[in-house]
Structure formats: structure tokens, C-alpha cells
LUMFITOR-687066 format. One record per residue (C-alpha): residue number from 1; x, y, z. Coordinates in steps of 0.5 Angstrom, whole numbers, plus 500, padded with zeros to 3 digits. Layout:
<roros>
 pos   u   v   w
 NUM   X   Y   Z
...
</roros>
This chain:
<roros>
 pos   u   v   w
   1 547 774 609
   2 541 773 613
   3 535 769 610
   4 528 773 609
   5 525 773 616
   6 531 769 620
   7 531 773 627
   8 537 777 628
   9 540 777 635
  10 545 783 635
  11 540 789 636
  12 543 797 635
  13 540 801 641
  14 541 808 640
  15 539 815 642
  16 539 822 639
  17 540 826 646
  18 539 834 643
  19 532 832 640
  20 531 824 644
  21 530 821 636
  22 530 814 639
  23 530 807 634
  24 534 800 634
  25 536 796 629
  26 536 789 628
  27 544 785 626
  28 546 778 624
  29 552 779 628
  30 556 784 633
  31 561 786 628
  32 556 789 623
  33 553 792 630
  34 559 794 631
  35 560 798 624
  36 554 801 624
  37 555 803 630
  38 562 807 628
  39 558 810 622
  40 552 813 626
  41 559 816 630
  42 561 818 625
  43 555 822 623
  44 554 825 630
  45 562 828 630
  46 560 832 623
  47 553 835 627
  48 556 835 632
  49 551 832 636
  50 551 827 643
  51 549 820 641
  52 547 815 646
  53 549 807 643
  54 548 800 646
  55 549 794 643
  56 546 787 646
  57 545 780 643
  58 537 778 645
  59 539 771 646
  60 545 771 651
  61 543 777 654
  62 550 781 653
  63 549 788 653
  64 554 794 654
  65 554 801 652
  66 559 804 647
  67 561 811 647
  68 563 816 642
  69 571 815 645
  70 570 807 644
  71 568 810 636
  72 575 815 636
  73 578 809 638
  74 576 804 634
  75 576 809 628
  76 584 811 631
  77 587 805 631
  78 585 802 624
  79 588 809 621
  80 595 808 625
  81 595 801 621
  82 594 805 615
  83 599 810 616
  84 604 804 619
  85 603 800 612
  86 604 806 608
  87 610 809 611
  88 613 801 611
  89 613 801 604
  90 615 808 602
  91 607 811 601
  92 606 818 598
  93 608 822 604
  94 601 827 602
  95 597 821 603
  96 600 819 610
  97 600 826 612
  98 593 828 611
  99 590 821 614
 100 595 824 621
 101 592 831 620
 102 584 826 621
 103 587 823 626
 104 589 829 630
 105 583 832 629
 106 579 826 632
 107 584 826 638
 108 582 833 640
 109 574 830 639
 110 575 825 646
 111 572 828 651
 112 570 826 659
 113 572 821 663
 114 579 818 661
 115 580 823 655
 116 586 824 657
 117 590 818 659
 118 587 816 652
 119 589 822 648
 120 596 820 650
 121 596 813 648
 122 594 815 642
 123 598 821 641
 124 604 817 642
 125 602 810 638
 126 601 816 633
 127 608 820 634
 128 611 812 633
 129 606 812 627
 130 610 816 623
 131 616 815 624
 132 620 811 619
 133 624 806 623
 134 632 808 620
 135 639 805 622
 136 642 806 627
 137 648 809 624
 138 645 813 618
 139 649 819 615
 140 645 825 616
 141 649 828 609
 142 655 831 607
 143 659 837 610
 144 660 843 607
 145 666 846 604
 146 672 848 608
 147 670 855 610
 148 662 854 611
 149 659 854 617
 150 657 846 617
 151 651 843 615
 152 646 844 620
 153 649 849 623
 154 645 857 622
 155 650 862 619
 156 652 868 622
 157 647 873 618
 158 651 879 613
 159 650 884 609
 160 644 889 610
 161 637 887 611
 162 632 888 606
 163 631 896 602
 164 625 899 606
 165 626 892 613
 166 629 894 619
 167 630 889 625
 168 629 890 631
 169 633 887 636
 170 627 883 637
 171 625 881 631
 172 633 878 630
 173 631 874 636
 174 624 871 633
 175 628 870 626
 176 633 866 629
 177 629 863 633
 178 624 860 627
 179 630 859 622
 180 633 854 628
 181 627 851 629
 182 626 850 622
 183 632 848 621
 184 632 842 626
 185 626 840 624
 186 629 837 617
 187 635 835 620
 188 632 831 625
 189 627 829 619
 190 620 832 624
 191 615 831 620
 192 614 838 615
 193 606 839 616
 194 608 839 624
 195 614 843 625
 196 611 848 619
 197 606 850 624
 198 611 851 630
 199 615 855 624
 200 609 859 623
 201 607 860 631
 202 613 864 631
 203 612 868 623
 204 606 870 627
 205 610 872 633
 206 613 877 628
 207 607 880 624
 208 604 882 632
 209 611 886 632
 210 609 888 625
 211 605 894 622
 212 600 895 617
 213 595 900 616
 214 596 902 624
 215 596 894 626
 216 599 889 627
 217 600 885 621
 218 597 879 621
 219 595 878 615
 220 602 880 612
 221 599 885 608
 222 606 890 608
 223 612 887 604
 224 617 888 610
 225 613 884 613
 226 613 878 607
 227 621 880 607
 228 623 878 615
 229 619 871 614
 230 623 870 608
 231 629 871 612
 232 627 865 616
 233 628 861 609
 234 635 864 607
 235 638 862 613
 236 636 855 613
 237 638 855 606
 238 645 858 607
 239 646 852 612
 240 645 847 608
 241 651 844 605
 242 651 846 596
 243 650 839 595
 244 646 837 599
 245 639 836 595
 246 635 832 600
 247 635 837 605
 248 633 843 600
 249 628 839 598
 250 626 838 605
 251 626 846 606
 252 621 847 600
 253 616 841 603
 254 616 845 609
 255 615 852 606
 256 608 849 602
 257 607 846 610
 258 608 853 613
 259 603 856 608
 260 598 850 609
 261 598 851 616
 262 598 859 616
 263 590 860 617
 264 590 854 622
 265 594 858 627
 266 592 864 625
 267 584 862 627
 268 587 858 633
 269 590 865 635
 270 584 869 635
 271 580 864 637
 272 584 863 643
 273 582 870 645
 274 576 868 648
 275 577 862 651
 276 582 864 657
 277 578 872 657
 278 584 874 663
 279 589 872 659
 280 586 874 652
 281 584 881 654
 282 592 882 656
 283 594 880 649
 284 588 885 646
 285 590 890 650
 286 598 890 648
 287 597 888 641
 288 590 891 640
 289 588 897 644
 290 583 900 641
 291 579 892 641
 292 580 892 648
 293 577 898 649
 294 570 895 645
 295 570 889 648
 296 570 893 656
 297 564 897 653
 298 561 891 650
 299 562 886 657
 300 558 893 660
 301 552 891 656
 302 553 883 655
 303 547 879 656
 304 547 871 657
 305 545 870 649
 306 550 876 647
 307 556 875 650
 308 562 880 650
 309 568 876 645
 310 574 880 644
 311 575 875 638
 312 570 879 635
 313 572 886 638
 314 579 884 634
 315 576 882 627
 316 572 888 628
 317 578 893 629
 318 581 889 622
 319 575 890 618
 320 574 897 619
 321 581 898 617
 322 578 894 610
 323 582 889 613
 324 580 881 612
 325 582 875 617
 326 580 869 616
 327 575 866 619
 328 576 858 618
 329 582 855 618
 330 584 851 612
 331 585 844 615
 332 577 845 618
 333 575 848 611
 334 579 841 608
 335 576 837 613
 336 568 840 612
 337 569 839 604
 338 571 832 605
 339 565 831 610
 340 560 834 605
 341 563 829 599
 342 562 824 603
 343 555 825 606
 344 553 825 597
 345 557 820 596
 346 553 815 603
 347 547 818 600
 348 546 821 607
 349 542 826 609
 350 540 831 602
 351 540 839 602
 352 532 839 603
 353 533 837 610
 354 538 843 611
 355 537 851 612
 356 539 856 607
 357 544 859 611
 358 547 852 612
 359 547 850 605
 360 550 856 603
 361 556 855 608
 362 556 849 604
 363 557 851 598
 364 562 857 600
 365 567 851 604
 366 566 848 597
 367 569 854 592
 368 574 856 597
 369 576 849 596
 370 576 849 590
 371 579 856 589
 372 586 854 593
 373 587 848 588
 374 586 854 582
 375 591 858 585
 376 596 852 586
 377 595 850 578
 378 596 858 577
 379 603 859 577
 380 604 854 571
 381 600 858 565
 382 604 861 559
 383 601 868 558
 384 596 866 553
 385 592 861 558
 386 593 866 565
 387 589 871 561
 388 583 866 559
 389 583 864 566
 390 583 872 568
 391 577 872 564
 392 574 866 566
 393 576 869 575
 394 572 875 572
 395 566 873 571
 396 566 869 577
 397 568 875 581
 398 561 879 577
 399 556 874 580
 400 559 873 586
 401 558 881 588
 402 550 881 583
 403 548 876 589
 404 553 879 595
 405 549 885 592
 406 542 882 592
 407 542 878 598
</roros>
């Protein structure tokens, strides 16, 4: 530690560019420079704001700029480390996987020049990452008795579908196609959180094909709906060998990843509406006619401050139909708790220095949190208990409509 009053040489330059805030601090040594630095882009990622750093050294004259990319990739390489060490020796596999989910997040910020040469190194040091390095000649389980179709392989579908499910040709041709996708990804030991969003691209897929209240069944609000998921499941269920208890775990750790990731794709999907409009209006009209017939009305009298979204054009036909979709994903909530919890325990920037609006956006990410922990515990409660929390929920749901009434 410095002496009171001992010049420090290294110095932190910085700029806030959206509203030109400009200071530097002082550093005993590039290091703490360097970390400093880190923290300050950190915090611009969270406001998502553009800041501009440079760090020099007032004795020797060194100087250089260090960018948002250089803080990524420092923040990036010490989580590789992390989950290297952690897969080496046997870390929890929900710790790993959710400091991946933070590192995939942060690749997708890089931007500029070079972002995509870098994205890539470090996708695929990451895709390397995560990988438990096994033998060679590692048996990957036990055959089937003599009959079955071996472990592995999909069984051919029999009997009748489900009371009250048809499926279409088409709809055969997605189940098949999800339960081989999901049965390959536990075969070849993929990670579970990454193929439960492949497996839920294609559940999706079949929820467009599906109907509910005139719609397309995005929500799989109908039971024939939730029947053909499930089928995706039996299939690879039926696949597996009896005894083979590793790969049935496997197939439970990827049914919890595909419910994870379900209103991650859903909000990318809609998303996604707008941000290929050619593209996007196709897709409308096929699946959503009656959005896409708004939103041409809407482009008619669009302006630069309001422009014509057919993402909105679509959660406005569901709404009408008293139909809610998700408007954030389950990972971006997650991630915004995790921020918000690490800014009080920092001590960073307090609630007074926040708008109504945004400390109430705040408070709703923290109980949809914490709601999504509750419905996890739910299921374990004997009768008398689930009736207290009954009441308790109750409660809760009384004051949530007094204040949506009195706002």
C-alpha cells in the first residue's frame, strides 16, 4: 500500500461518452489500473453505456487505450480458468454451466473491429472449455436386451398417439427430428443446457403448427400441445437401454435444460421479428395474419420516434386473445437479478440515483426471480403445507392486483 502523499504513477483516464462525465484516478501500479479499469466495464456493460479508457504511466510516458473488447476478453479468459479447473475436478455441473451461460452472454457483447475473429477464439477455447477430456476407448453403455432396438437408436413409434393429439405428417417429421437431436446430444455427452435450446428451437417449431384460441400455441396453453412435446421424451426414453441409468439421468438434466431455456427462445424468436423486417413479415404473415395486417397499417403511419414493430403487432394479437407472452427471457432475468445483487453488495450506484419506472423494473425482475425458485420447491410440499403456501400466494396475489389497480 502507498505511503500518504507518495505520488502514484499509473493513472486511469476515462470518458463517459453519452453524457462526456470525464475524471482519472491515481494508481500505485498498472495492475490496479488494469482491474479498475475491468470494474468500470463491467458497470458500462449493466447500463449499457459506451465508455472510453486510457491508462498511462506519467513517469515513463507509456500510454494505451484499453477498450471494452480488451475488458471481455480479460473477463473471458479468467472464466475459461475457472470452468477448466472446475471440470478437471468433477465441479457441480450447474456451477460450470451457469458461469458458460455468463461467458456466452459477454461473447455476444464484443463488438467492432475484430469482433468476429475474436468471438471465434474464444467461442471455441470455451467449446474446448467445457469438454471433460475422457479416453479414447471409453464404453458408451450397455446394449439392450435382445429384441430392442439398440441403445442409441430411436425405436419405431407404436400404438395410437395420445386421446384428443393428432399428428400430421409434419408434426411426425419435428417429433423425430427433436427426439434424434436430444438423443444424440446425451449420447455424445453435449453439453444438456446447450442442446435443451436446440430441443426447444424444434418444440417450438411444433407450437407454430399448433393451435390455441385461434393461434398459434406459443405458450402451449392446449394439452395436445404439451402431449406431442412429451413425445419427444418417450421416444428417447424408449431408446435407452433398461439399465442404463446414466443416460436416464442425462435425459432428466435435459428436460429441467429445455424447461430453462423456454422463454430464452421464445423471446429471441419474437424478437427476431424485427430485426430482419423482409423476413419477419413472411413469418408473420404465415403464422400470424392478422398481425401482419396491423403492422402494414402501422408502417402507413410509422414515424421516426415510432416506428412499426411487428414483435409488438404480434404480442398485441396474443394479448387480445388474453393471451400473455413473455416478454424477457429467463436467462436476461437471472442475469439482471445477479447484476442488481451485485451492485448492493459493491455498494454501486443506490435506488435514489434511479427512475420510478427503473426501480420498479427492479423489483419485478427480483420477484420473478424468486418466484421461479418457489415453483421449484412447490412440488415437495405435503398437503397441509402446499395449503399454507396457498394462502400465503393469495395474499401476495390480493396486493399485486390493489397496487396494478391503484397505479
Amino acid at each position: 500500500m502507498p505511503k500518504k502523499g507518495q505520488r502514484l504513477p499509473w493513472r486511469l483516464s476515462f470518458v463517459w461518452v453519452g453524457n462526456g462525465i470525464k475524471a482519472a484516478h491515481p494508481h500505485s501500479d498498472e495492475e490496479g489500473a488494469r482491474r479498475a479499469a475491468l470494474d468500470m466495464f463491467e458497470t458500462a456493460r449493466r447500463r449499457e453505456s459506451e465508455l472510453q479508457i486510457t491508462i498511462e504511466n506519467r513517469d515513463t510516458g507509456e500510454k494505451y487505450e484499453m477498450t471494452a473488447n480488451d475488458a471481455i476478453k480479460a473477463t473471458v479468459n479468467g472464466n475459461l480458468e475457472r470452468i477448466r479447473a472446475m471440470v478437471a475436478n468433477g465441479g457441480d455441473e450447474s456451477a460450470i454451466a451457469e458461469i458458460v451461460e455468463e461467458t456466452e452472454g459477454l461473447l455476444k457483447e464484443i463488438k467492432g473491429k475484430g469482433s468476429v475473429a475474436l468471438r471465434k477464439e474464444l467461442g471455441d477455447a470455451l467449446k474446448v472449455a467445457v469438454q471433460p477430456q475422457l479416453p479414447a476407448d471409453e464404453p458408451t453403455g450397455d446394449a439392450q436386451e435382445s429384441g430392442d432396438a439398440p441403445a442409441g437408436e430411436l425405436a419405431k413409434p407404436e400404438g395410437e398417439p395420445l386421446e384428443g393429439t393428432v399428428i400430421t405428417p409434419e408434426m411426425e417429421a419435428l417429433i423425430t427430428k427433436g427426439a434424434e437431436a436430444a438423443l444424440e446430444g446425451i449420447s455424445l455427452g453435449v453439453k444438456m443446457r446447450e442442446i435443451g435450446k436446440t430441443v426447444f428451437q424444434i418444440m417450438l417449431a411444433m407450437r407454430k403448427e399448433s393451435e390455441y384460441r385461434g393461434l398459434p400455441d406459443l405458450n402451449a396453453g392446449a394439452k395436445p400441445t404439451r402431449d406431442r412435446a412429451k413425445m419427444i421424451y418417450n421416444r428417447v426414453s424408449d431408446a435407452l437401454a433398461v439399465d442404463d441409468v446414466d443416460r436416464a439421468d442425462a435425459l432428466d438434466e435435459l428436460k429441467r435444460s429445455v424447461q430453462n431455456k423456454r422463454s430464452d427462445v421464445l423471446v429471441e424468436y419474437l424478437r427476431g421479428l424485427d430485426v430482419d423486417k423482409e423476413a419477419g413479415l413472411e413469418e408473420v404473415t404465415r403464422y400470424y395474419p392478422e398481425a401482419a395486417a396491423a403492422y402494414v397499417k402501422a408502417k402507413e403511419e410509422e414515424t421516426e420516434d415510432n416506428p412499426a414493430s411487428l414483435m409488438e403487432a404480434v404480442y398485441e394479437l396474443y394479448a387480445s386473445k388474453d393471451i400473455e407472452l413473455p416478454r424477457k427471457g429467463r436467462t436476461e432475468i437471472e442475469r439482471a437479478r445477479r447484476a442488481a445483487a451485485k451492485e448492493l453488495e459493491g455498494g454501486q450506484p443506490d435506488e435514489s440515483r434511479l427512475t420510478p419506472e427503473a426501480r420498479l423494473e427492479n423489483y419485478f425482475t427480483t420477484i420473478t426471480a424468486e418466484l421461479e425458485k418457489a415453483e421449484k420447491n412447490a412440488a415437495k410440499l405435503n398437503g397441509t403445507q402446499k395449503r399454507k403456501v396457498r394462502n400465503n400466494l393469495q395474499k401476495l396475489a390480493d396486493r399485486a392486483l390493489a397496487l396494478k389497480e391503484a397505479i
